[in-house]
C-alpha positions in Angstrom: -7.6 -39.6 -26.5 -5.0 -41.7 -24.5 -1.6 -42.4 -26.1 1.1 -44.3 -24.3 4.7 -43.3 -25.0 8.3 -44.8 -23.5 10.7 -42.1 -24.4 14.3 -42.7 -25.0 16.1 -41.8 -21.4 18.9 -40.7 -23.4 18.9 -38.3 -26.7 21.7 -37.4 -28.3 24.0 -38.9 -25.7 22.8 -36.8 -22.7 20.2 -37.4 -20.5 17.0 -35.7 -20.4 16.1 -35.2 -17.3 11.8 -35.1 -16.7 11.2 -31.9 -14.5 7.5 -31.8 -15.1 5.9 -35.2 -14.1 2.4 -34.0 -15.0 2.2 -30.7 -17.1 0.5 -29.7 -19.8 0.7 -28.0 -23.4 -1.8 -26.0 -25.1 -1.6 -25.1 -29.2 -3.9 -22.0 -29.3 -6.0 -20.5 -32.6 -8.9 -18.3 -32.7 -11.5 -21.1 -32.5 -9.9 -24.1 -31.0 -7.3 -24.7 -28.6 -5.8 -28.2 -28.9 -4.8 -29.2 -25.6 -2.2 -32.3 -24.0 -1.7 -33.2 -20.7 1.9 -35.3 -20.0 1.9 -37.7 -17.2 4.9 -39.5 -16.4 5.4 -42.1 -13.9 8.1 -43.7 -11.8 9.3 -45.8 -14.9 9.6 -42.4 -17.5 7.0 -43.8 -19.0 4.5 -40.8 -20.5 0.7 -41.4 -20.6 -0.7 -38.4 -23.2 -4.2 -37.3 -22.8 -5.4 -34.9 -25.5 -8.3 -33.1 -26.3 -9.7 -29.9 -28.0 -11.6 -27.4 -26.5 -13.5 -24.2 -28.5 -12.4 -20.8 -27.0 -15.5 -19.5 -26.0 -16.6 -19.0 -22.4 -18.0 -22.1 -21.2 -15.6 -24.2 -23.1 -12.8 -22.7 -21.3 -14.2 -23.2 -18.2 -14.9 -27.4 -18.9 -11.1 -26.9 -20.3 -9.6 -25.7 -16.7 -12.3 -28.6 -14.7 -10.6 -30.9 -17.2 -7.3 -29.9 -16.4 -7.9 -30.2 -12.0 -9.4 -33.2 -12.8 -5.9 -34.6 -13.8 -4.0 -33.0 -11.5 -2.7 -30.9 -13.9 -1.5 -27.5 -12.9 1.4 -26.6 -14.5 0.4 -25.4 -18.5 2.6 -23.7 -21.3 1.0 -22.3 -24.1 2.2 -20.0 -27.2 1.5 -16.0 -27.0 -0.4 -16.9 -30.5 -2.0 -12.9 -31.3 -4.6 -11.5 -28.4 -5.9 -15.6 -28.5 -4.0 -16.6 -25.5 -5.3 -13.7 -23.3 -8.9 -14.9 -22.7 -7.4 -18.4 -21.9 -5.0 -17.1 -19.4 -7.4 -14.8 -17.9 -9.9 -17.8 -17.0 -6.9 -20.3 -15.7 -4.4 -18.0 -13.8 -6.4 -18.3 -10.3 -6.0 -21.6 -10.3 -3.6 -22.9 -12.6 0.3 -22.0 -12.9 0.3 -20.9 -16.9 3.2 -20.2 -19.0 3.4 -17.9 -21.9 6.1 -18.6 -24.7 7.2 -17.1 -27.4 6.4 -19.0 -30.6 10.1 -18.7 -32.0 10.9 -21.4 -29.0 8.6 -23.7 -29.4 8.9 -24.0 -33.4 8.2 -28.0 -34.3 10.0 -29.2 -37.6 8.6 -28.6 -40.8 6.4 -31.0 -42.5 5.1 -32.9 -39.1 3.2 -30.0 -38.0 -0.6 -30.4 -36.9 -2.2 -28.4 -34.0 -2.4 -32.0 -32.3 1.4 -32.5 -32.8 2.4 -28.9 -31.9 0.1 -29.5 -28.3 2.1 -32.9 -27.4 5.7 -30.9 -28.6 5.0 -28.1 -26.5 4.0 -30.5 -23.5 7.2 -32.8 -24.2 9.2 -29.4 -24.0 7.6 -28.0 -21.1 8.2 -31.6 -19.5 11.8 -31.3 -20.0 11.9 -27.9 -18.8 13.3 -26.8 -22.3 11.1 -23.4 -23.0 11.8 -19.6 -21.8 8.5 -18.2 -20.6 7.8 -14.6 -21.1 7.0 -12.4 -18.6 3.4 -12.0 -17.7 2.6 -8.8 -14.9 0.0 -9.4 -12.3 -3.6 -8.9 -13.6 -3.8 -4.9 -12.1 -0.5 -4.6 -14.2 -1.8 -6.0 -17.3 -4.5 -3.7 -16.9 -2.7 -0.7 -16.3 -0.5 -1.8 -19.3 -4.2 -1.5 -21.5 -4.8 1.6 -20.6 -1.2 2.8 -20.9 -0.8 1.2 -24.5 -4.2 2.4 -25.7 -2.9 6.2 -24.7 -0.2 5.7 -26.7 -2.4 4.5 -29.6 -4.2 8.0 -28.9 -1.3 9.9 -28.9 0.0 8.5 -32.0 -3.6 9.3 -33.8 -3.2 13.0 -32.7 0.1 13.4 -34.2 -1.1 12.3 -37.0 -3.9 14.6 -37.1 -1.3 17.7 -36.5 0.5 16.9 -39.4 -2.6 16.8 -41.5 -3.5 20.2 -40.1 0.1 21.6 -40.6 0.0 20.4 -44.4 -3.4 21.7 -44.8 -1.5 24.9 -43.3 1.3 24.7 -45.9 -0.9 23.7 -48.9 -2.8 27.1 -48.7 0.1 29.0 -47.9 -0.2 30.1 -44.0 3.5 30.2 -42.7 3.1 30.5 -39.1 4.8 27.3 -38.2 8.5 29.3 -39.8 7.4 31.9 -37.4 5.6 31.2 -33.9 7.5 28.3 -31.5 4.2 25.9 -31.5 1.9 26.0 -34.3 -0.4 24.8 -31.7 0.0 27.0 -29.2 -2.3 29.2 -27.7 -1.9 32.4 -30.1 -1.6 29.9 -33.3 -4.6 28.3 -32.5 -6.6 31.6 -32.0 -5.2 33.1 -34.9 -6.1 30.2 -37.2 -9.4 29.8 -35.6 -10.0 33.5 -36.7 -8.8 32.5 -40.3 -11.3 29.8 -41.1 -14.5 31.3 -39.3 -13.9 34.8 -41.1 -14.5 35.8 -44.6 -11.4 38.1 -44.9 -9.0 38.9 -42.5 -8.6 41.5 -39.9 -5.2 42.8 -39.0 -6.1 44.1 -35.6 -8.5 41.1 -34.7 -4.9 38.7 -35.2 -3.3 41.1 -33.1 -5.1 41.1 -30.2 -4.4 37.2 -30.4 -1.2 37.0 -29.8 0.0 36.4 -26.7 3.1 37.0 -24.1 6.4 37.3 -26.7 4.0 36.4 -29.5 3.2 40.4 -29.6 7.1 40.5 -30.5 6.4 39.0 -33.8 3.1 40.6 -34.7 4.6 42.4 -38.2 5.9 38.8 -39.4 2.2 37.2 -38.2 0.7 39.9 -40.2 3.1 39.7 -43.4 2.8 35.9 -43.5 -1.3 36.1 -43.5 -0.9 38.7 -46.2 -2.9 37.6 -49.7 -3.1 34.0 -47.7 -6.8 32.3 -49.1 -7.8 28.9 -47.5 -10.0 27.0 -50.1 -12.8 25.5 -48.9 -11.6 21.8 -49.1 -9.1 22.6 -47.2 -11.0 24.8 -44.6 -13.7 21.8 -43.9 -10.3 19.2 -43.6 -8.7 21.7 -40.9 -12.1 22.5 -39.1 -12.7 18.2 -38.9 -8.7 18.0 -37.9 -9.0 20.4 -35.1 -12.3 18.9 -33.5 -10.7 15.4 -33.7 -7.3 16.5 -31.8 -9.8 18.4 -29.3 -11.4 14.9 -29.1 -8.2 13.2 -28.8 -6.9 15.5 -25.9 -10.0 14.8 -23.8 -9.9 10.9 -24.5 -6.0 11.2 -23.2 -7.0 13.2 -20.0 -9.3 10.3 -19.1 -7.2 7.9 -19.7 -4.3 9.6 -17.5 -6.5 10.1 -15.2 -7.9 7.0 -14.7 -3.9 5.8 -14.8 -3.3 7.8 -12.0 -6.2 6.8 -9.8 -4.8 3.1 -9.8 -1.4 3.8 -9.0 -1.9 5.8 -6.6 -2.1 3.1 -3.8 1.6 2.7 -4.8 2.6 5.8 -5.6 5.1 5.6 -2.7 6.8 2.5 -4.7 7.5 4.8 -7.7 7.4 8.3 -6.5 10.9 8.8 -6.2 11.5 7.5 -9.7 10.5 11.4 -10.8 13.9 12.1 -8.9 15.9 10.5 -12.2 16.6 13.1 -14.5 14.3 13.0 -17.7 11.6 11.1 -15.9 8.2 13.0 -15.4 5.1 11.3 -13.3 3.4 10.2 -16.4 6.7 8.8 -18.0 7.3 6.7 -14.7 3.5 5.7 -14.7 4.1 4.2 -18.3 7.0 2.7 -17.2 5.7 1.0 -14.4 2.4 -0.6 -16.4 5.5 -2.1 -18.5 7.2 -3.4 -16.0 5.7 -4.2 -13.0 6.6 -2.8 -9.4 7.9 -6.7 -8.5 11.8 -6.3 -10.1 12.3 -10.3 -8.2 10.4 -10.7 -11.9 13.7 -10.4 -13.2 17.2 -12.4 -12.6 18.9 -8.7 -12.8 19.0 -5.9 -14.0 20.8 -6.9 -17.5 17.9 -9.3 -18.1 15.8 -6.4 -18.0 17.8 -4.3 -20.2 17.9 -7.1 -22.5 13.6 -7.4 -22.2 13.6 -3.7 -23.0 15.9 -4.0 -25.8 18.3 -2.2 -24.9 21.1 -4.1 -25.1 23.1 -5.6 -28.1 22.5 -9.2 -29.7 25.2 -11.8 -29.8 25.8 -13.0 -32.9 29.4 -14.5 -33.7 30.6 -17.6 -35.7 33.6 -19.0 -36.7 35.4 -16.0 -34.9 33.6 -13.8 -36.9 31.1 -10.9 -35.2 28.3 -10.1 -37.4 25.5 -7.6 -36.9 25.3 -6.6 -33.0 22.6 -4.6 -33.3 19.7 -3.7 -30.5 16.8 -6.3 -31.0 13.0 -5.6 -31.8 12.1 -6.3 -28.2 10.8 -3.4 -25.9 7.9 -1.7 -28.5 6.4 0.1 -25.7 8.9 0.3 -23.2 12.4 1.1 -25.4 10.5 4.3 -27.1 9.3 5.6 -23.7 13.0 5.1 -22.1 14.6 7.0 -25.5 12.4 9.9 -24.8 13.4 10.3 -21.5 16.9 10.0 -22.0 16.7 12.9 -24.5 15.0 15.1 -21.6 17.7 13.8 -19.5 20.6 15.0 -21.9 18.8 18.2 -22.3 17.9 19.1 -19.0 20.3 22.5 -17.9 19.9 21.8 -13.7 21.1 17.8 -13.2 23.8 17.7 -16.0 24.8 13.6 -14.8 23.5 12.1 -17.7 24.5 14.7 -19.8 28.2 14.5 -19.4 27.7 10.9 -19.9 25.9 11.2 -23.3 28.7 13.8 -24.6 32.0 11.0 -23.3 29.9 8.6 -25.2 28.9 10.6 -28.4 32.6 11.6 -29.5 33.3 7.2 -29.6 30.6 5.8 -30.6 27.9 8.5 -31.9 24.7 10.2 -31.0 22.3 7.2 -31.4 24.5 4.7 -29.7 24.8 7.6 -27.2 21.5 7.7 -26.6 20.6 3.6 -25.9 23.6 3.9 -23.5 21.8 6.3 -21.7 18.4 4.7 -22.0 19.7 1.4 -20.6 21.6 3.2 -17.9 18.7 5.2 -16.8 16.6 1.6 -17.1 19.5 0.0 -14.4 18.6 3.3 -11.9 14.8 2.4 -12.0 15.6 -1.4 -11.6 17.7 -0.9 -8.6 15.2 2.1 -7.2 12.0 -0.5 -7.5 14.1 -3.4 -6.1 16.0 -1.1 -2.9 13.5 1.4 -2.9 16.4 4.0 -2.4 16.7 7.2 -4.2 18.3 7.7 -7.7 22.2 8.6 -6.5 24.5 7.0 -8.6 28.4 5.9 -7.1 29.7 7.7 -9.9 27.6 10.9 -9.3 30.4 12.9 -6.9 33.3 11.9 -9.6 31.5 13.0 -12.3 30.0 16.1 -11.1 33.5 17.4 -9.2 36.1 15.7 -11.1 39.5 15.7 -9.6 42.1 18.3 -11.0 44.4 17.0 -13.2 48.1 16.4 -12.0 50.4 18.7 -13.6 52.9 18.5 -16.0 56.2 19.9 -15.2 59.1 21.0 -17.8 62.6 21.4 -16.3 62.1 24.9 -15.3 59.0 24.8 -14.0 60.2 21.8 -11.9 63.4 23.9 -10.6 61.0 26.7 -9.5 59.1 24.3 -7.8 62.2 23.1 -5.5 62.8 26.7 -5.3 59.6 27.7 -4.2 59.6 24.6 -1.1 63.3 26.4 -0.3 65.5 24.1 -1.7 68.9 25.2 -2.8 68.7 25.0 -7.0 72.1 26.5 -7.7 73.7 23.5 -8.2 71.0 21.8 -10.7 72.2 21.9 -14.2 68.8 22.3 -17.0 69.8 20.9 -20.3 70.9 22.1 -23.1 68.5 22.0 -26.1 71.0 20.5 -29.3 
């Protein structure tokens, strides 16, 4: 379908300038993807070809010769769900796609049909009046998989520890009050002990605990004492234990697998481990976020401001309302907070540390602890984009502070001049009323 459109030159009373002669936009759904291609001549006058494609395979592919055919390679579509994925997986070797988020290309109510929403989109993109999101290279996107589906896992085993801890505190077994990791090796060996035997045996739990664990053997013994696991609750622990075994080897794979394709970069994001707080697996999640390429981002506030870790303007009339953090960064923000809590903790590279505590007495532990997050996020910016170490300008202030100048009363300023041989007979202290 071929529609023919003059547009007003002028809306509003400002010009709107055509950036895009030939572009296209695309309103995607599960099934159908609506698509219009803008061209505009010499005159501003806009020719709009639309069509609809389904989103399977071959359609997609008729969709992208459609799109060459018109010398159309410039397309903007919304991040609708997982929908947009497939489309930009078959278009982005040959076809410059943008992803934006629905919020800015939001037609107005009542006039909204997928057709319309397609020629909106396209009369935005024309105008170069959208904010694309930003979209990794492909081996990113597939780290980012991986690295999201781990968390997923992660997630799913905490879950299941918490089920096996209140299975723990239904039927009365207190080890978790008394050993440091109810999943540690002795906890584990003495609980495997409790649900495999029909009574227990003091001496068989001793010889089960391990390294300072054999410190606590009385309490271990006391708080197994007239303990009785019913059998419900046995059969939930057994299932609850084999899943989180499960779990741990579905992780492992899944680092591992990380791992094997970062490391032909691993010399781009090495020295990111060299932050306080930041492990190899933390930067490795990082990274899949982010990307290696930081000219992604206009600095390093912008990122920040991606990650969520900044907060939102929102003043009118002179009046500041809520300034609060926005719901951007899911993956990345949590990661960052994490590490910024080793990085306050950690006893041998007190930087951030000093940092958090100046912070925490204004403005409190939480708001602390985003400060530090964002500031450790500026360090990996500038590492990825310099490729230097992490060596802050502040570090030598911070970590040697200069002495403070000292105060001097009368007297101890007359001793002074004394003491660099001046003659003090004649100098008169005050007299206190």
């Amino acid at each position: 379908m071929t529609v023919n459109v003059t547009p007003p030159q002028y809306i509003g009373g400002f010009f709107m300038k055509i950036v895009h002669k030939i572009c296209c936009g695309m309103d995607v759904h599960k099934d159908l993807i609506v698509a219009t291609i803008a061209v505009t001549d010499q005159d501003l006058v806009t020719d709009y070809i639309q069509k609809s494609f389904s989103s399977q395979n071959f359609d997609l592919l008729l969709l992208k010769d459609w799109l060459k055919a018109h010398q159309c390679f410039e397309v903007a579509m919304e991040s609708t769900g997982k929908y947009w994925i497939p489309v930009f997986n078959v278009l982005e070797d040959e076809i410059n796609v943008h992803i934006v988020h629905p919020k800015y290309t939001k037609a107005i109510k009542g006039k909204k049909t997928d057709k319309k929403d397609s020629k909106w989109i396209a009369d935005l993109f024309k105008h170069d009046l959208l904010k694309f999101s930003f979209i990794p290279p492909k081996e990113i996107r597939e780290l980012r998989e991986l690295s999201r589906y781990r968390i997923k896992l992660v997630n799913m085993r905490s879950s299941e520890r918490n089920r096996y801890q209140n299975s723990m505190t239904v039927s009365n077994i207190g080890l978790a009050s008394i050993l440091t990791d109810p999943f540690g090796k002795s906890a584990s060996s003495i609980m495997k002990e409790v649900l495999t035997s029909s009574s227990i045996d003091d001496a068989k739990i001793s010889k089960l605990l391990n390294r300072s664990a054999k410190k606590k053997t009385a309490a271990v013994l006391e708080s197994l004492k007239g303990s009785h696991v019913e059998h419900d609750q046995k059969l939930k622990m057994t299932i609850a234990s084999k899943h989180m075994d499960n779990l741990d080897s579905y992780i492992n794979d899944i680092e591992v697998e990380m791992f094997k394709r970062l490391l032909p970069h691993a010399g781009q994001f090495t020295h990111l481990t060299t932050i306080p707080g930041i492990s190899t697996m933390s930067a490795m999640i990082i990274i899949s976020e982010i990307g290696l390429d930081m000219s992604q981002f206009e600095s390093d506030k912008q990122l920040c401001c991606w990650a969520g870790l900044t907060p939102a303007n929102n003043e009118s009339a002179n009046k500041k309302k809520s300034v609060r953090i926005s719901k951007a960064g899911t993956y990345l923000r949590p990661i960052l907070i994490q590490c910024a809590l080793c990085a306050v903790a950690c006893k041998s590279e007190t930087y951030f540390a000093i940092k958090y505590n100046r912070i925490k007495k204004r403005r409190g532990h939480k708001k602390a602890i985003i400060a530090i997050a964002r500031m450790m996020l500026t360090s990996i910016y500038n590492m990825l984009l310099t490729g230097e170490v992490f060596n802050p300008s502040d570090y030598d202030s911070l970590k040697n502070p200069r002495p403070a100048k000292p105060s001097y009363t009368p007297e101890s300023a007359v001793q002074y001049l004394a003491s660099l041989g001046v003659d003090t007979s004649s100098i008169k202290l005050p007299v206190d009323a």
